[in-house]
C-alpha positions in Angstrom: -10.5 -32.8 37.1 -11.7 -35.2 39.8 -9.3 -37.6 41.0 -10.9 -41.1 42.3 -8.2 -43.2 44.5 -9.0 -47.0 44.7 -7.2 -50.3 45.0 -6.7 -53.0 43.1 -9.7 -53.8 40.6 -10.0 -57.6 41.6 -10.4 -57.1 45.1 -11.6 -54.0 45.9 -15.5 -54.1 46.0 -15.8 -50.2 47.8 -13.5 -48.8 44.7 -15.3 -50.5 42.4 -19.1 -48.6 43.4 -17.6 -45.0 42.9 -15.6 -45.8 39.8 -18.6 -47.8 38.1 -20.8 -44.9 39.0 -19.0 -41.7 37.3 -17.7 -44.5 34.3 -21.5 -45.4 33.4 -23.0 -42.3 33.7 -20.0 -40.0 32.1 -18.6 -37.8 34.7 -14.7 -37.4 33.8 -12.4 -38.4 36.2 -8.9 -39.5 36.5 -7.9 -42.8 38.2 -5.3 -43.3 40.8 -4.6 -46.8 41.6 -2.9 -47.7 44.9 -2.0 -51.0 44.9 -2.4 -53.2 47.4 1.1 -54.9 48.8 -0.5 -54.7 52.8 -2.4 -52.9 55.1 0.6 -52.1 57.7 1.0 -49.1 59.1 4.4 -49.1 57.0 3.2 -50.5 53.8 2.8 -48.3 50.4 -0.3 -48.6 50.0 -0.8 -46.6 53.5 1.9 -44.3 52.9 0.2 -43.5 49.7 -2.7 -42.5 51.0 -1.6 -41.2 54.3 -2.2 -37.7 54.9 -5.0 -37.8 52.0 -7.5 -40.2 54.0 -8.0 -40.0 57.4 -9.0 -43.7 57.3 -6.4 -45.0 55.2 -8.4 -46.6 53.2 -10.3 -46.1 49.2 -11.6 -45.0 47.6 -10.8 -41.8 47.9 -12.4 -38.5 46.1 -10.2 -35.6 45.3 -11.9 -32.7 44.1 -9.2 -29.8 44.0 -8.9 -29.1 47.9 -12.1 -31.5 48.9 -11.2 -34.7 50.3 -14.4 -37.0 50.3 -13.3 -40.8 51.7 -16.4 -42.8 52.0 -18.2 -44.3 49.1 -21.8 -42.8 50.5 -20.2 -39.6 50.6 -19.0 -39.5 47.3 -22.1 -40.8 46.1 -23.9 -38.0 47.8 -21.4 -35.5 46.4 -21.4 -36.6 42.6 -25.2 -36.5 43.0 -25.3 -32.9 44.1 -22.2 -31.8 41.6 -23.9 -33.3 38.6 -27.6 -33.1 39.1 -28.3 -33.6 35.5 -27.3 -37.4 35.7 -30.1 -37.9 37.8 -28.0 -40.2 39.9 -31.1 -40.9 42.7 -34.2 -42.1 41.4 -36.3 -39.5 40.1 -38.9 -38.9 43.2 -39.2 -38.3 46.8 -40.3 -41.9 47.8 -37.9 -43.9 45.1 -35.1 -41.7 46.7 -35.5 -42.5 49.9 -36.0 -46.1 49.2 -32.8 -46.1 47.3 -30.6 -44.1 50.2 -32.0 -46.8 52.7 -30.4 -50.2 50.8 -27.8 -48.4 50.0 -27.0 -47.2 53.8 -28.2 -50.9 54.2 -25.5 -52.2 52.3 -23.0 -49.5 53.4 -23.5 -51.0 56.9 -24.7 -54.4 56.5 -24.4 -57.6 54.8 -21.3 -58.7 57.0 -20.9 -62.3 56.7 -21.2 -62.3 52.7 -18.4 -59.8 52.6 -16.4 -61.5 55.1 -17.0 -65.1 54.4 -17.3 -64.3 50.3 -14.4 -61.2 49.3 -14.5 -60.0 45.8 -12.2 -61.7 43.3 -13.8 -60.8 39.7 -11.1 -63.3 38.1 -11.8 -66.3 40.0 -14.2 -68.8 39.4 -14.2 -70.4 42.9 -18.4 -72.5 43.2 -16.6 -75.2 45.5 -16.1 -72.5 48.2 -19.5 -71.1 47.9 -20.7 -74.2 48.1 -18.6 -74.9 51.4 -19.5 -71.2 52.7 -23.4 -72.0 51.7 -23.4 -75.1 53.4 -21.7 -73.6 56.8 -22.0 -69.9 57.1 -26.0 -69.7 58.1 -25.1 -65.9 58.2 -24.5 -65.9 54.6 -27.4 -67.7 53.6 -29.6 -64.8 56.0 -27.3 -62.2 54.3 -28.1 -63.5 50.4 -32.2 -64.2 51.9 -32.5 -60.5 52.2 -30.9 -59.0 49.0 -33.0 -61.6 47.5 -36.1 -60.4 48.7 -34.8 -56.6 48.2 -33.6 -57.4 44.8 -36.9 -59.2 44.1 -39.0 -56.6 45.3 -38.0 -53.5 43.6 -37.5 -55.4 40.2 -41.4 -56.3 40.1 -42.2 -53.1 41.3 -40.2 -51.3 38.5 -40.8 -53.9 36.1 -36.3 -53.7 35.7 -34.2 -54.1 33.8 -32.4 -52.3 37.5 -33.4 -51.9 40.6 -35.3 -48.3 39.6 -35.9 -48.9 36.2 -32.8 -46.7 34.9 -29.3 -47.0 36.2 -28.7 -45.3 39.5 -26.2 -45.4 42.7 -28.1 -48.2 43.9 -27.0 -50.5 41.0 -23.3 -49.6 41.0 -23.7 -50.0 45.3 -24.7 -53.2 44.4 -22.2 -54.2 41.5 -20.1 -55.8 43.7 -22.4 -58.4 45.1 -23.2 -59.4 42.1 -19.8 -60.2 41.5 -19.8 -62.2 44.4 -22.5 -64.0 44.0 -21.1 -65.1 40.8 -17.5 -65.6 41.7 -18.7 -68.0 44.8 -21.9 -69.1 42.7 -24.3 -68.7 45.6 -28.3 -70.1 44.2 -30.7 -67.0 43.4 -33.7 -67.2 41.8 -33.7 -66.6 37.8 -34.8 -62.9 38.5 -32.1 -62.1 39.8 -30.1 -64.2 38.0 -31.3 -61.8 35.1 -30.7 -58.6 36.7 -27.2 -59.8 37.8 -26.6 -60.8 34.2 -27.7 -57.3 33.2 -25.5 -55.3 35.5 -22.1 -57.0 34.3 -23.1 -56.5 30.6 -23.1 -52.3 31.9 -20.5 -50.8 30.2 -18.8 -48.9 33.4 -19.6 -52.2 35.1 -17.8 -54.7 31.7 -14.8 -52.1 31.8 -14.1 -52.4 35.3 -14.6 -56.2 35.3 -11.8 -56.6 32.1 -9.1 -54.1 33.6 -9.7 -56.4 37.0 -9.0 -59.8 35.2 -6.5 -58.2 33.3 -4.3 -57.1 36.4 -2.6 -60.5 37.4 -1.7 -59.1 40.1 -2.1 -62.1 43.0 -2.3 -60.8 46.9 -2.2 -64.1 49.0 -4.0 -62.1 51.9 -6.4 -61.3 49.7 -7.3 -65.1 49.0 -7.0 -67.2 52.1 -9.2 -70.1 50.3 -6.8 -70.5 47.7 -2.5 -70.5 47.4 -1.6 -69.6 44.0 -3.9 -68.4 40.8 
C-alpha cells in the first residue's frame, strides 16, 4: 500500500494537498505522521525522515521502493497510477490551465504563506487585519487568486475550479484555510467556493483530525504565545 509522510495536520499546508487529494477521490493509503518538535538538523522530525527524503521535509510518497518528495510530483504520479480518477481536468486545454496555477502556487504566493501560516484551529481576524493593512505583498498575493479563482468559476459555472473535483482544488485547500483562519476580504464568489471546499469530505476530515491534535508548536505561531 502507499505510504503518505506528512506533519502535523494544523500546520502543515503541503501535507495537507497530497492527503486531501487520495482521501477525496478514494486511493488507499496509509498515513505516517511525523510530528513536528523542530527543524534542526538533530531534531526527530529530521531524523525521521532522514535517509527517506532528500530534502527533509513532507510530505513524502512511499510507493514500495519509489520515493516521490514534492507535492507536484506526487500529484503527477497518483494522476498517472490511477487514471480512472481523472485527477486533471478532462481536456488538453483545462489540463494545462490546471498544471499552470498549480506550478503557480507551487512556486508563488510567497508573502501569504509567509506573512499568513496555516493554523486550521485558530481563529486569528485581528492579525489578518494587521497583515492586510501592512503586508502590500499580501494584499498583491490574495488580488491574484482572486482574479484566478474568479475566472475559472464563471468559466465553469463551479461549484470548483473545473467543475468536478481535481488536484487544483486540493492544491488550493490550504489557502482557503488561510484565508479563513486570518479572515482576509474576498468577494462572495469565492467566499462560496471556499465554503464549498471545506464542506469536501477529504478536505472536513483533514480539518477535524487538525483541530483535534492539540498539539501547540510556538515556532509555528510567532503571532500568538499560548492556544
Amino acid at each position: 500500500m502507499l505510504k503518505l509522510f506528512i506533519g502535523n495536520k494544523n500546520y502543515s499546508s503541503w501535507s495537507m494537498r497530497p492527503w486531501v487529494l487520495m482521501r477525496q477521490t478514494g486511493i488507499p493509503f496509509e498515513e505516517v505522521p511525523v510530528r513536528f518538535d523542530s527543524f534542526d538538523a538533530g531534531s526527530q522530525f529530521k531524523q525521521t525522515l532522514a535517509g527517506l527524503s532528500p530534502t527533509g521535509k513532507v510530505p513524502v510518497l512511499q510507493d514500495g521502493e519509489l520515493i516521490i518528495w514534492d507535492t507536484l510530483a506526487i500529484a503527477e504520479y497518483l494522476a498517472e497510477a490511477f487514471p480512472e480518477k481523472t485527477l486533471w481536468p478532462q481536456g488538453v486545454a483545462a489540463r494545462a490551465r490546471a498544471r499552470s496555477i498549480c506550478a503557480e502556487m507551487h512556486a508563488g504566493f510567497t508573502a501569504l504563506r509567509s506573512h499568513c501560516p496555516q493554523n486550521i484551529e485558530a481563529s486569528l481576524p485581528d492579525v489578518g487585519a494587521l497583515i492586510w493593512r501592512d503586508q502590500p505583498a499580501v494584499r498583491a498575493d490574495v488580488a491574484r487568486l482572486m482574479a484566478m479563482w474568479e475566472e475559472l468559476l464563471a468559466q465553469q459555472g463551479g461549484p470548483l475550479l473545473f467543475g468536478d473535483f481535481t488536484i487544483a482544488d486540493a492544491y488550493f485547500a490550504p489557502v482557503c484555510m488561510r484565508l479563513k483562519t486570518y479572515a482576509l476580504p474576498v468577494p462572495p464568489a469565492v467566499a462560496d467556493y471556499i465554503e464549498r471546499v471545506a464542506a469536501l469530505p477529504g478536505v472536513a476530515a483533514w480539518l477535524a483530525q487538525a483541530r483535534a491534535e492539540q498539539d501547540f508548536r510556538a515556532f509555528e505561531e510567532p503571532y500568538r504565545l499560548q492556544r
